[in-house]
Phi, psi and omega in degrees: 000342196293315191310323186296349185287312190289336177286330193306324192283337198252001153286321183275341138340315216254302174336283192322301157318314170321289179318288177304337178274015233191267175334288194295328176298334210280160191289143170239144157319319178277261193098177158334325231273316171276343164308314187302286197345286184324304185272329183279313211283344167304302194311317174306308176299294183320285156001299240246010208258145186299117227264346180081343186270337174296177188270166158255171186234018176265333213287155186253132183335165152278101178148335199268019161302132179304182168033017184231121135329108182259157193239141183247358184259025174295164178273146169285135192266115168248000000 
């Protein structure tokens, strides 16, 4: 009688997983749809976002920084 008590517990394991895996599988309503959303509307911006190759018209010309030389005898940076 005893083994049977000891069969008892991985049965009531194995329910209970059940059971829970049954609980976590179930359709939720909201789903990904705002995850998608979310992520197209990332994608749509990154398109449309500024590329550097164009001027800024905020950016100050070159060269026309105040207080700053400009030098041709400088080291090149790699």
């Amino acid at each position: 009688m005893a083994a049977l008590l000891w069969l008892l517990i991985p049965l009531v394991a194995g329910v209970g997983a059940g059971l829970w895996g049954t609980w976590a599988a179930r359709n939720r309503k909201t789903g990904d749809v705002t995850e998608l959303n979310g992520y197209a509307r990332f994608r749509e911006a990154m398109e449309r976002t500024h590329t550097g190759t164009e001027t800024d018209p905020l950016a100050p010309a070159a060269g026309s920084l105040p207080g700053v030389e400009s030098r041709t005898d400088a080291p090149a940076v790699h």
